[in-house]
C-alpha positions in Angstrom: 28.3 -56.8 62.0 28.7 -53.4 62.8 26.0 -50.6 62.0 27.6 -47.6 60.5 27.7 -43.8 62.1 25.1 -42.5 59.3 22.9 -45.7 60.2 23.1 -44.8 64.2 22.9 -41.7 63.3 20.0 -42.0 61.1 18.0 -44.0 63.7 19.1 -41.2 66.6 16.8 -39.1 64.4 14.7 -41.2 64.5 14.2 -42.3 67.8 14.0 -38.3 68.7 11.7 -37.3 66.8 9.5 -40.5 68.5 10.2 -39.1 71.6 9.0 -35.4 71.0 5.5 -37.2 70.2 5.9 -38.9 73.1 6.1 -36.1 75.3 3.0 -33.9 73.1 1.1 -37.0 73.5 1.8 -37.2 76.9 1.1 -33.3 77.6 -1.9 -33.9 75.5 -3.3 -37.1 77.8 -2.6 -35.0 80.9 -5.3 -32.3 79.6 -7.7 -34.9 78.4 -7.6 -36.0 82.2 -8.1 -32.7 83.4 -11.0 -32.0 81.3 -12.2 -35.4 82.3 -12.2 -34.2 85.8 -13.7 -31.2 85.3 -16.9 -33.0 83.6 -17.0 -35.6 86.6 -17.3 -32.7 88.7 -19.8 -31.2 86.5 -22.1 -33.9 87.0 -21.5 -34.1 90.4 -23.0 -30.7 91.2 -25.4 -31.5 88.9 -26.6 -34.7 90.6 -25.3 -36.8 88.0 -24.3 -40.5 88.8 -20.6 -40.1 87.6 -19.2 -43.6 87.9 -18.6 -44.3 84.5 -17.0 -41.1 84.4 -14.8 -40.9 86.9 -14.3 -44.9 85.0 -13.2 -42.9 82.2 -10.6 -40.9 84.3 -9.1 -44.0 86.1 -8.5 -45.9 82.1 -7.2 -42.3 80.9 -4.9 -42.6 83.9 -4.0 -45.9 83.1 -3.5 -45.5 80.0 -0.9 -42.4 80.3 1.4 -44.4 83.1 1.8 -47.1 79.9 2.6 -44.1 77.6 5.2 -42.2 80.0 6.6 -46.2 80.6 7.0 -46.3 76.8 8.2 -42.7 76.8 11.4 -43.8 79.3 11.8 -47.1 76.9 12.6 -44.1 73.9 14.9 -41.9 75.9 16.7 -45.1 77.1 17.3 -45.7 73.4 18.2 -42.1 72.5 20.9 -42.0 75.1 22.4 -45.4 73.8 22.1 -44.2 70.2 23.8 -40.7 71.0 26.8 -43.0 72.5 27.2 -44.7 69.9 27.5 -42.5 67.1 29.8 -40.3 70.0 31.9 -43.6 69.7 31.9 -43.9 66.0 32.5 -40.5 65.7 35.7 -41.3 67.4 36.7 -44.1 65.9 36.2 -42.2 62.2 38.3 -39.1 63.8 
């Protein structure tokens, strides 16, 4: 069964609009890292033990290669979406 032009076009939207949150939430875990760092150091001149913070920075880091993975698995779609309603498009004209 083929999916229509409006439905691929319909889940194009879609799928974009996932990946513009996908790239603010990834700008937005890049400055929670940052501002992680700057409290490690922080401590560190302060004399703090910082292990469970710089713990915090390592899991934030983690964290963000999963969501830039996930970001690649929604631009993968978007380019697969845009060729198929290009197709339809073609097929309709």
């Amino acid at each position: 069964m083929a999916i229509s032009v409006a439905e691929n076009a319909r889940l194009l939207d879609a799928e974009q609009r996932l990946l513009v949150k996908a790239d603010q939430d990834i700008e937005e875990g890049w400055q929670r890292i940052r501002d992680q760092e700057d409290r490690v150091r922080e401590l560190q001149v302060g004399g703090h033990d910082t292990r469970q913070a710089q713990r915090l920075v390592d899991l934030l880091k983690q964290t963000l290669i999963e969501w830039e993975r996930h970001r690649v698995l929604i631009a993968q779609r978007v380019n697969y979406l845009q060729q198929q309603v290009a197709a339809g498009k073609l097929e309709a004209g």
